[in-house]
N, C-alpha and C positions, 0 to 999 in steps of 0.2 A: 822206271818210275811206275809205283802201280798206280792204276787206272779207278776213281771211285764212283764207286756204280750209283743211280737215279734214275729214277722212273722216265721225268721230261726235265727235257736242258732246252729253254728259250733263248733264243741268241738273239739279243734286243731288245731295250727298254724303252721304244719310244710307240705311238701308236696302237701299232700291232702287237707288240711283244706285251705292254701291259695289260692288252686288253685280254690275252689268250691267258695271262699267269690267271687275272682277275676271274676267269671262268673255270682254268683249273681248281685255283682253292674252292669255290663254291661248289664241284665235285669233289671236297673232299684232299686234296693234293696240299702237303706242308712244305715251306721251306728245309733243303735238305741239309743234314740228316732226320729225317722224321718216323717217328713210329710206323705209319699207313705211310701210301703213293706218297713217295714226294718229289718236287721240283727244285730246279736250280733258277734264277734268271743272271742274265751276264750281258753288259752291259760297256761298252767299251768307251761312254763317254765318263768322264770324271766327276757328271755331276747330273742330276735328272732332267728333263725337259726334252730330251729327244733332239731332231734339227732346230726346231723351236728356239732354242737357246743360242743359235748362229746366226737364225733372219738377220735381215737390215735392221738400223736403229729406227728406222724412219716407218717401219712396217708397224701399224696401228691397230688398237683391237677392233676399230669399227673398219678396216680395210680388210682384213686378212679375208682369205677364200677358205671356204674349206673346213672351217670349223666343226668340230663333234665331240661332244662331250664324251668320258671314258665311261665306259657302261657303270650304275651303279652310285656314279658319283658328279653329281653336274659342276661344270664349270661354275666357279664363282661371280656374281657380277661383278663387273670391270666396268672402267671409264671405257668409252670408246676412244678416246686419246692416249688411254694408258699404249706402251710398247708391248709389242705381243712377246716378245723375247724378256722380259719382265714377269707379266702375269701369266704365263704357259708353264712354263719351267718352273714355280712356285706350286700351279695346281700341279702337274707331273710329280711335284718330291710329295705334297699331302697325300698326292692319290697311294702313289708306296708306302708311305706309314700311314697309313688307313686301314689298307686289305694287308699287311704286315706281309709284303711281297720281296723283302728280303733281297734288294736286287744288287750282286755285289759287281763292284765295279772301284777302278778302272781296270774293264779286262777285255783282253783282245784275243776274239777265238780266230789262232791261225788256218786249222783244219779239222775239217770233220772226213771221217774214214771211218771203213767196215770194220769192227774188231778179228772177223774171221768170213767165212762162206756162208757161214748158219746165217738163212735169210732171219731168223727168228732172235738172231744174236743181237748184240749192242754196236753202239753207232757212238765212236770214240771220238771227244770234241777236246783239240789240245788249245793250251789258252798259254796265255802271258801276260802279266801284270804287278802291281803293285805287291803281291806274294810270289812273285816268282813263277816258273812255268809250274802250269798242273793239267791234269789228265781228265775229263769227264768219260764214263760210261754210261750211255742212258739209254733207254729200250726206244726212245722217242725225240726228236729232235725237231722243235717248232724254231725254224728261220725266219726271226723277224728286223734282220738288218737293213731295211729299205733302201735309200739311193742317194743320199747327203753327200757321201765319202766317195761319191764318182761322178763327179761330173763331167758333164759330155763334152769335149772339143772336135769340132769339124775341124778336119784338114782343107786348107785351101791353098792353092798357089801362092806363093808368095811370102807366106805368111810368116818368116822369120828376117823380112828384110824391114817390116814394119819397125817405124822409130818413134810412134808414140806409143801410147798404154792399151796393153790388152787385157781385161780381166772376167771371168765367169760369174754368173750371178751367185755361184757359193759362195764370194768373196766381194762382191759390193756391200759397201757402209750408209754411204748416204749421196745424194747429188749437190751438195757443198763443196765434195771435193774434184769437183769437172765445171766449176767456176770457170769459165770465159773458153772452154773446150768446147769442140762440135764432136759428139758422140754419136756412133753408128752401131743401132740397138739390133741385136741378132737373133731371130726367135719370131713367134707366133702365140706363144700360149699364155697361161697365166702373169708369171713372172714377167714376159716381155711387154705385155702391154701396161701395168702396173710402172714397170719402170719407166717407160715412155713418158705417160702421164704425167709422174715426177720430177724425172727429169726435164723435159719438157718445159717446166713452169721457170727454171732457173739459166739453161743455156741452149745451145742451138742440137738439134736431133735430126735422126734419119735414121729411118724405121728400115729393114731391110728382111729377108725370109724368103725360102725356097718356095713355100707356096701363099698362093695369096687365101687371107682367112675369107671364108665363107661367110658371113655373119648371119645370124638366124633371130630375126627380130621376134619371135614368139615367146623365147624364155627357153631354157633349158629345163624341160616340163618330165611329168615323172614317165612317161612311156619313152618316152629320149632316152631318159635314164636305162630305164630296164633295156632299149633295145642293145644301147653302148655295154650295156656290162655284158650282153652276150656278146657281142661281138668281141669284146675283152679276153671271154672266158674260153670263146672255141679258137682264137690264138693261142691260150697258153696250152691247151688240150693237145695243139699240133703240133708244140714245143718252138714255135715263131717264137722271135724277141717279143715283151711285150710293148708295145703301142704307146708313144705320148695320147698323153691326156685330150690335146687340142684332134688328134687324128680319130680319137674315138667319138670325143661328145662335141664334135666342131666349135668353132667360136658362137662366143654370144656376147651380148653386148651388156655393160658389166658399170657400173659408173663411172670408174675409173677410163675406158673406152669410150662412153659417151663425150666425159671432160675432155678427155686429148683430140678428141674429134671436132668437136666444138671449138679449142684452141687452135685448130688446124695442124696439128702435130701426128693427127690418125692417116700419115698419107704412107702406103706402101709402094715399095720398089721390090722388083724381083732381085734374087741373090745376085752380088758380084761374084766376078770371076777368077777374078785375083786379088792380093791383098799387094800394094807397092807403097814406097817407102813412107809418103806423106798421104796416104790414103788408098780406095778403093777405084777399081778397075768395074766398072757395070757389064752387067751383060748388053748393053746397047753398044760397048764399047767406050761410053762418055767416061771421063773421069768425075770422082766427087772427093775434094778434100774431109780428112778425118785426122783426129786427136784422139782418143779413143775407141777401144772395140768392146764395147759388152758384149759376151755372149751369152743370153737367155737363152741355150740351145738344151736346156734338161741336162738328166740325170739316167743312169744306166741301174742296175738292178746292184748293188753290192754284194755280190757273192761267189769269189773269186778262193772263199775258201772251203766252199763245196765242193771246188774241182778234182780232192781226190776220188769222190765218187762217180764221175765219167757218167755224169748226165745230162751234160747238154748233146745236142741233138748237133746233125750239118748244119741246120737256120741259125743255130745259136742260144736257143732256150732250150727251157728243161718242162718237160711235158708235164702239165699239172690237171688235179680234176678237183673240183671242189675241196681247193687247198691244198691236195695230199701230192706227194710226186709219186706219178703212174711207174715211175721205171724202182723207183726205193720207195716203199710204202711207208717207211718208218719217218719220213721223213716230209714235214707239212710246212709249206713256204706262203706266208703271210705279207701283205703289203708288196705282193709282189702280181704285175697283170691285173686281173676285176677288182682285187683287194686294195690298189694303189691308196684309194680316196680314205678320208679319214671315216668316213662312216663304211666304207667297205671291210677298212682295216679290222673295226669293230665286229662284223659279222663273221669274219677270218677267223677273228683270234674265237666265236663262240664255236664255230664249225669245227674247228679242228681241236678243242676241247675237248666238244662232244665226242667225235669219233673217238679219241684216244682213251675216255673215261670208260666208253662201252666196252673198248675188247680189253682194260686192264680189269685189276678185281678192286678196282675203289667203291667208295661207298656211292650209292643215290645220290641224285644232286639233292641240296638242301631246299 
């Protein structure tokens, strides 16, 4: 099967991947086949909106965390009531036929590999989907598959002798359906305190996580900020995993945290030890009955089809420097370590635009 050659191949249309196509065309870069530079984007969900489109139903626009408009084009006003998996996914498809970013989909890039030794050669991205398998050859390779499609599960003892419900926060709906259930929430960070709060309000909880959150009554202020991203960035520099969120920019007290506090539902317990049949095993030893197990435990990096290129490190990541990978320079990993956040994702995708535009022969940016 021959291989069709382009300039840059995005792999990811949520975030990061739209934000970097979005900087490409503005240097000049067409959907491919195009006369000048041009670009591919690939997308392997079947419809626009990125993770967006998976949240809980119950996740609201005036709740969400995180929000950042896609450069160029602001978010539309919303009710605060509206469902953010409603109104996200709706601006996501305008924002593609807007900057006419072409982004075909449903497609699933299995692996990206060397086409040959020529450090200077192309970086061959095999896909499968709706047209069948196909070949990309591209000089450039922006990775902006995030972490939806992996969620974390801890191994605990025990943990397949349990006889009630176990499920990850990729795959919670709403807290209707744990009616008259005592739910043991697992996690620290965003997601798990959110859910608490929620759930909380309709059946009985117990908050649980390996460490207890810090809380920092100040705000999460902007030299925070700046200190957390470095500390983000000389992790991924070392090629260490990257970092949850809550480990980089600690807790903060958020509204949703205030209310479950206030409700008396903010009380932490240090992790169990075991998972047994009608519930958990504490590390004090005590028992606490359980009906289900949330686990708010995150998401891992999605990029499992990197691996033919043999750049993760012994830690387990892959060495990056302001976007690009240190060990394959062709190759620029977005929404991944400092870039995680939605407005980092943003500066990713312009970073590694730029770079790419300067050493190709496209035109000035407009």
């Amino acid at each position: 099967m021959d291989a069709q050659p382009v300039d840059v191949a995005v792999i990811g249309a949520g975030q990061a991947g739209l934000s970097a196509a979005y900087h490409l065309r503005r240097r000049g870069f067409a959907p491919a086949p195009a006369a000048g530079p041009d670009m591919v984007v690939l997308d392997a969900e079947a419809s626009p909106g990125g993770a967006w489109q998976h949240r809980w139903e119950s996740l609201r626009m005036g709740t969400v965390n995180g929000i950042h408009e896609l450069p160029g084009f602001a978010v539309p006003p919303a009710d605060p009531a509206a469902s953010s998996r409603d109104v996200l996914p709706a601006y996501f498809a305008e924002y593609e036929r807007r900057f006419d970013l072409a982004v075909q989909r449903p497609v699933r890039v299995r692996a990206v590999r060397r086409a040959d030794d020529d450090p200077h050669g192309r970086l061959l991205i095999s896909t499968d989907g709706a047209g069948g398998l196909h070949t990309w050859a591209a000089r450039y390779v922006i990775n902006a598959t995030g972490t939806w499609r992996r969620p974390f599960w801890p191994t605990v003892a025990g943990q397949a002798r349990f006889a009630g419900r176990q499920l990850h926060v990729h795959d919670y709906v709403s807290a209707a359906e744990f009616s008259g259930a005592r739910v043991a929430i697992v996690g620290a960070g965003v997601s798990a305190i959110q859910l608490l709060d929620e759930i909380s309000r309709t059946t009985s909880t117990l908050w649980v996580s390996r460490r207890e959150p810090q809380w920092d009554a100040t705000g999460f202020d902007t030299a925070a900020r700046i200190q957390a991203i470095a500390g983000a960035e000389e992790r991924v520099r070392q090629g260490l995993p990257p970092g949850s969120v809550v480990s980089v920019t600690g807790a903060h007290w958020s509204p949703w945290a205030q209310a479950a506090k206030d409700r008396g539902a903010l009380v932490w317990h240090p992790m169990f030890t075991a998972i047994e049949e009608h519930g958990l095993r504490m590390a004090d030893g005590s028992f606490e009955p359980v009906d289900v197990i949330l686990w708010a435990t995150g998401f891992r990096a999605d990029i499992a089809h990197l691996s033919p290129l043999r750049l993760r490190t012994p830690a387990g990541g892959i060495r990056v420097r302001d976007t690009r990978s240190i060990d394959e320079p062709r190759l620029f990993l977005i929404g991944y370590g400092p870039s995680q956040s939605t407005v980092g994702a943003n500066r990713a995708g312009r970073t590694a635009a730029r770079a790419i535009s300067l050493e190709s022969r496209s035109p000035a940016p407009v």
